[in-house]
C-alpha positions as CSV (number, residue, x, y, z in Angstrom):
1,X,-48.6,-39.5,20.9
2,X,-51.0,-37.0,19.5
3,X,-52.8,-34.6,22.2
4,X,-56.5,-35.8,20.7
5,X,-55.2,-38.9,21.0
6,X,-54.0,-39.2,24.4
7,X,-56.8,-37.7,26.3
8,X,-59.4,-39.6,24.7
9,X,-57.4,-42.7,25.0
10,X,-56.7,-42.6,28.8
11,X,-58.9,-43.0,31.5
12,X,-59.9,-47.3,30.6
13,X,-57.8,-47.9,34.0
14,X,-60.5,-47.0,36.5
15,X,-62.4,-43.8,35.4
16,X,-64.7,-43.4,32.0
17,X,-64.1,-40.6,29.8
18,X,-67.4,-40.2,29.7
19,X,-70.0,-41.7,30.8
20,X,-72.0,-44.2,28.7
21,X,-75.6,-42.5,29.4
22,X,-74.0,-39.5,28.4
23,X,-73.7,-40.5,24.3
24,X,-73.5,-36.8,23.3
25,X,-70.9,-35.6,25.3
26,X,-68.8,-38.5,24.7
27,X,-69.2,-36.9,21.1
28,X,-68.9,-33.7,22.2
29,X,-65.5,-35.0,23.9
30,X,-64.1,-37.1,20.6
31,X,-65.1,-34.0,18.6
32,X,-63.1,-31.9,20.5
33,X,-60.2,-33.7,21.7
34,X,-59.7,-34.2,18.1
35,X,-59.3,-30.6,17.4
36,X,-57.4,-30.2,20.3
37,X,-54.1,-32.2,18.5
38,X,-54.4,-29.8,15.8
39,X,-54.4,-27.1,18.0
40,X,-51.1,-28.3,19.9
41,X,-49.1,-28.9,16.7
42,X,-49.8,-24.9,15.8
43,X,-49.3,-24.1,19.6
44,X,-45.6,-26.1,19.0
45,X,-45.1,-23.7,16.0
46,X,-46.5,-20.5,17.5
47,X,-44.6,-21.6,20.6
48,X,-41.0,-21.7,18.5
49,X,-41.5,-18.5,17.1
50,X,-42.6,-16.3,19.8
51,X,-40.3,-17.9,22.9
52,X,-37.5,-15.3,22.9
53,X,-39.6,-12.6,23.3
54,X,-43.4,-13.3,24.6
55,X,-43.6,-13.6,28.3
56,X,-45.0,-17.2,29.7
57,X,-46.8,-17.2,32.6
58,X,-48.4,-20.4,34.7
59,X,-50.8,-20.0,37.0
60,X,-52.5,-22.8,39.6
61,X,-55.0,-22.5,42.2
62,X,-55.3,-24.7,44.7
63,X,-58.8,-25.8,46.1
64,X,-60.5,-25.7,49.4
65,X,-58.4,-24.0,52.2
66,X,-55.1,-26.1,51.0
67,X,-51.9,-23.4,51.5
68,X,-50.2,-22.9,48.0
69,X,-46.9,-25.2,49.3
70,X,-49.0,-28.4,50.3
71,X,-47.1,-30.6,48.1
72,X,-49.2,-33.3,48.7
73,X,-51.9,-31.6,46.4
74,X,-51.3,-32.5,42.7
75,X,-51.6,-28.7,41.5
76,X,-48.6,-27.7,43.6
77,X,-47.1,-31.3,42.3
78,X,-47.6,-29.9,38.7
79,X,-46.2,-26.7,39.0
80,X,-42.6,-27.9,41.1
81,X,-42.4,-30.4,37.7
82,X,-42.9,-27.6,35.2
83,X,-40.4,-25.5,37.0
84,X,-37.9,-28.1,37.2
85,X,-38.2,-28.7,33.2
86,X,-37.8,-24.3,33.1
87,X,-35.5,-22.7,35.3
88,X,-35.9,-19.8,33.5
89,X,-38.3,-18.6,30.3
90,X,-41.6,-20.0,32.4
91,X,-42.8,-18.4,35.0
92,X,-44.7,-20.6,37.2
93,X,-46.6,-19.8,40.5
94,X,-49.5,-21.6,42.6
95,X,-51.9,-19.6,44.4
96,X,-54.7,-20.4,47.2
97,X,-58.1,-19.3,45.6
98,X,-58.5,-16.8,47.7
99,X,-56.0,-15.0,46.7
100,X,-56.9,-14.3,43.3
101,X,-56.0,-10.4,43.3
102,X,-52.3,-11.6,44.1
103,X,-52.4,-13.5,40.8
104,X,-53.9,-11.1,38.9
105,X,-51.2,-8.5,40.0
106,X,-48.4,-10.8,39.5
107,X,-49.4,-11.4,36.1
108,X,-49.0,-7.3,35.2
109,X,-45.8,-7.3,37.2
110,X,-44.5,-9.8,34.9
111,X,-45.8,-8.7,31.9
112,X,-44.3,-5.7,32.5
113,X,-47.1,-3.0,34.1
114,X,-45.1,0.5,33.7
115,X,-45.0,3.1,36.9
116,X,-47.7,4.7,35.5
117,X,-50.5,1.6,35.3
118,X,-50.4,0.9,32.2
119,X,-49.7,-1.8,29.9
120,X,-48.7,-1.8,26.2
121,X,-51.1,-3.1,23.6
122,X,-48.0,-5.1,22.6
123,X,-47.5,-6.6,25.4
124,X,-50.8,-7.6,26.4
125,X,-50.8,-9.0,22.7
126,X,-47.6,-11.0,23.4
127,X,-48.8,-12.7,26.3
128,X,-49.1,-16.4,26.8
129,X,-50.8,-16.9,30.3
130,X,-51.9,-20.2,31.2
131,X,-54.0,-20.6,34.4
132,X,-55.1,-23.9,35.8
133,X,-57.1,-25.1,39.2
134,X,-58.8,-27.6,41.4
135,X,-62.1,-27.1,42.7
136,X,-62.7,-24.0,44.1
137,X,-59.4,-22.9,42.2
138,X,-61.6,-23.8,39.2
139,X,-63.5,-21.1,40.1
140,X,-60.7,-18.8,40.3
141,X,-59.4,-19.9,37.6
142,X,-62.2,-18.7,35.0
143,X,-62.6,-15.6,37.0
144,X,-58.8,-14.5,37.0
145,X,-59.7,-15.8,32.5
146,X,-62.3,-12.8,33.0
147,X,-60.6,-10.1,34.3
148,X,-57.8,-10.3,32.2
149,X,-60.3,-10.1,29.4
150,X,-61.3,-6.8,30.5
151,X,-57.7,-5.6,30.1
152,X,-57.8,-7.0,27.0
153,X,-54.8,-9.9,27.7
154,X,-55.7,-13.0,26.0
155,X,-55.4,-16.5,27.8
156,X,-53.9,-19.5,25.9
157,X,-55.3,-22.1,27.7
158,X,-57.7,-22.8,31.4
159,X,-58.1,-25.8,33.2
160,X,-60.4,-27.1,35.6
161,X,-60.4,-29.9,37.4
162,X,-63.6,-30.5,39.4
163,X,-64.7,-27.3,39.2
164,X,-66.7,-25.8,42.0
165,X,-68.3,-22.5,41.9
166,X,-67.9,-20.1,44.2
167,X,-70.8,-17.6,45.1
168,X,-71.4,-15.0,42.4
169,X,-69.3,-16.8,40.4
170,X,-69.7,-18.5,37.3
171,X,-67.3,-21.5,36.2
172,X,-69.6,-22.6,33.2
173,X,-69.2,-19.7,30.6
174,X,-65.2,-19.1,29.4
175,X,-64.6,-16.2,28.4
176,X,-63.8,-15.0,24.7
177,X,-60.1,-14.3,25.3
178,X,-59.2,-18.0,26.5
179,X,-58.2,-19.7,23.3
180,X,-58.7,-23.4,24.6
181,X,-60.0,-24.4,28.0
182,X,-60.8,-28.3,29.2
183,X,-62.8,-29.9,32.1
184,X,-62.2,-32.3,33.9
185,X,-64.7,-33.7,36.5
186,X,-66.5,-36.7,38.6
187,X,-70.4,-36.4,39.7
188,X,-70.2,-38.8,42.4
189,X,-70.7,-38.1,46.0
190,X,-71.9,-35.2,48.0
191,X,-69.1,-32.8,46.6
192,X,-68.4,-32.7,42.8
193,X,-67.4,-30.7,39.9
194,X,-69.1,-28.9,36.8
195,X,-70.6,-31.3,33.9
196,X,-70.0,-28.9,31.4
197,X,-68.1,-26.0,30.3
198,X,-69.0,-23.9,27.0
199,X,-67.8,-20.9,25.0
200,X,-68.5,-17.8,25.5
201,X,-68.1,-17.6,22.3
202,X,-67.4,-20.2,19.9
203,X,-65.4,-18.9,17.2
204,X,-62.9,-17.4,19.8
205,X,-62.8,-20.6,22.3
206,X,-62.3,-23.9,21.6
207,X,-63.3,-26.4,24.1
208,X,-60.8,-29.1,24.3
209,X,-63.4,-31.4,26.4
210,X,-65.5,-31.9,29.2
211,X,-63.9,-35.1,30.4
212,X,-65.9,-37.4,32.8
213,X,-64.1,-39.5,35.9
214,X,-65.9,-42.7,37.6
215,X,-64.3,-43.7,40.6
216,X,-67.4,-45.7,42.5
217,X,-66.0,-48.8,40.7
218,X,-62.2,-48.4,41.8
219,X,-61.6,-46.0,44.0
220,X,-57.5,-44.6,45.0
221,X,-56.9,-44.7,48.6
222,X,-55.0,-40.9,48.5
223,X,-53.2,-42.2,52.3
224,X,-51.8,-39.0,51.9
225,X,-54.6,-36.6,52.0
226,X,-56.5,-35.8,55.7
227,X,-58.5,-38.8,56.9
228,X,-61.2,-36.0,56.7
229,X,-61.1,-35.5,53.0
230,X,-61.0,-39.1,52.0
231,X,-64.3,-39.4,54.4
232,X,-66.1,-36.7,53.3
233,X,-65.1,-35.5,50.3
234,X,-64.5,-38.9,49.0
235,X,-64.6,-38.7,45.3
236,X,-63.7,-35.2,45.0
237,X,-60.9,-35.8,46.6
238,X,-60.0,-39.0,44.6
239,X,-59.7,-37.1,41.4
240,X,-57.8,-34.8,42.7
241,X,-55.3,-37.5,43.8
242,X,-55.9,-39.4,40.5
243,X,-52.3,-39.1,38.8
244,X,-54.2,-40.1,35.5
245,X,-56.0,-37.2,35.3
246,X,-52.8,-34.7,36.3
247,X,-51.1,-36.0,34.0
248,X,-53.2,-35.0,31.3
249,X,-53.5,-31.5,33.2
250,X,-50.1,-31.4,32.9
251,X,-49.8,-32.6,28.7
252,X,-52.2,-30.0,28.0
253,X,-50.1,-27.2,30.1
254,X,-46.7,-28.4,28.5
255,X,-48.5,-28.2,24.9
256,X,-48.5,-24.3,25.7
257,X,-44.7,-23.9,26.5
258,X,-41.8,-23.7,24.7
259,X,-39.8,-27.0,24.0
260,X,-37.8,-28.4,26.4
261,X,-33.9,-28.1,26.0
262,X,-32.1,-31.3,25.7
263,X,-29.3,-30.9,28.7
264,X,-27.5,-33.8,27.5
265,X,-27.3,-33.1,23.7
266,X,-26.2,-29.6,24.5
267,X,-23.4,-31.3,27.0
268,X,-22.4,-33.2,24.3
269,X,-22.2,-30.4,21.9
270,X,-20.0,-28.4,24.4
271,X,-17.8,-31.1,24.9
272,X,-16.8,-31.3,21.1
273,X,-16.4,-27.6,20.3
């Protein structure tokens, strides 16, 4: 299925795309989404061409005061299936939002940061860094975006999933050296995400979509999360347990990587050599 395709078709089980009193975002969001399948046919392409030699990196944060291990949080669910797919040629770490600096380091470490400080205009140009998060990690996420833009290391995709700013922060503006970035986000309840993300500048980011979740009408019971959260932080919560929307988080990522080996056919292969 086509990426334009699949994230504007999903969602019809219990949460809107959009909501109908919103008629031009749900515009904004076709528009968009569209462009987005174009972009992930040339990302397949670049992808083939550049994966034996251009570093790629996945980063998550994790929202609230969640540790970067909880596997009952659907970023840390994402990342584990990403890293079974790639044992090896993705690197793939989760992060609590606080610790932000960590990622940013880890990033240079792995793009190869020489003794010295420095990195190599060619390697900052070969990178492929990919950073998604959840809530506050939303936050985190377009603010690690903007300080690898001061070092000049471009950002092939950001997403946020009911992004919440943190103070002095700002989660609405993407910056120039992300090359796609997407939203996803419920307005319900005391605690919820951004409405809208835009481009810093438009001719260097695309915005894939700012994709609206209802879950007033049919809401997921999450058992697993802390009675708390689910009391509280109802909605918020529910999106981030929504496996709808994670798995789109997760299409979008995987449109980034390189393709998947086939273990069986190259089994087979072996076996008749």
């Amino acid at each position: 299925m086509a990426l334009g395709a699949s994230l504007t078709g999903c969602g019809a089980r219990r949460a809107n795309v959009v909501s109908p009193a919103r008629p031009s975002s749900q515009a904004r969001v076709e528009s968009s989404a569209g462009r987005g399948a174009t972009a992930r046919a040339e990302t397949h392409n670049s992808a083939s061409q550049t994966r034996d030699s251009a570093p790629v990196i996945v980063i998550g944060f994790v929202g609230g005061f969640v540790g970067r291990n909880n596997s009952v949080h659907s970023p840390v669910q994402v990342a584990a299936r990403i890293r079974d797919s790639y044992p090896s040629g993705v690197y793939v770490e989760v992060f609590e939002n606080r610790r932000r600096e960590d990622a940013h380091r880890r990033i240079l470490e792995i793009l190869g940061k020489s003794h010295e400080g420095q990195l190599s205009d060619s390697m900052k140009q070969r990178a492929r860094v990919v950073i998604y998060g959840m809530s506050w990690g939303g936050s985190e996420t377009v603010a690690l975006a903007r300080e690898l833009k001061e070092e000049k290391i471009p950002v092939v995709l950001t997403v946020q999933v009911d992004s919440v700013a943190k103070l002095a922060q700002n989660d609405e503006v993407i910056p120039s050296n992300v090359a796609e970035a997407a939203n996803f986000y419920q307005t319900d309840g005391l605690l919820h995400g951004r409405a809208e993300i835009r481009a810093e500048d438009a001719s260097q980011t695309r915005i894939l979509g700012n994709f609206h979740y209802e879950y007033k009408a049919k809401s997921l019971s999450c058992s697993e999360y802390p009675w708390y959260d689910r009391l509280f932080t109802k909605y918020h919560t529910e999106i981030e347990c929504d496996p709808e929307v994670w798995n789109r988080v997760e299409m979008l990522i995987r449109a980034k990587l390189p393709p998947v080996e086939d273990k069986a056919a190259k089994r087979t292969a072996q076996s008749q050599n």
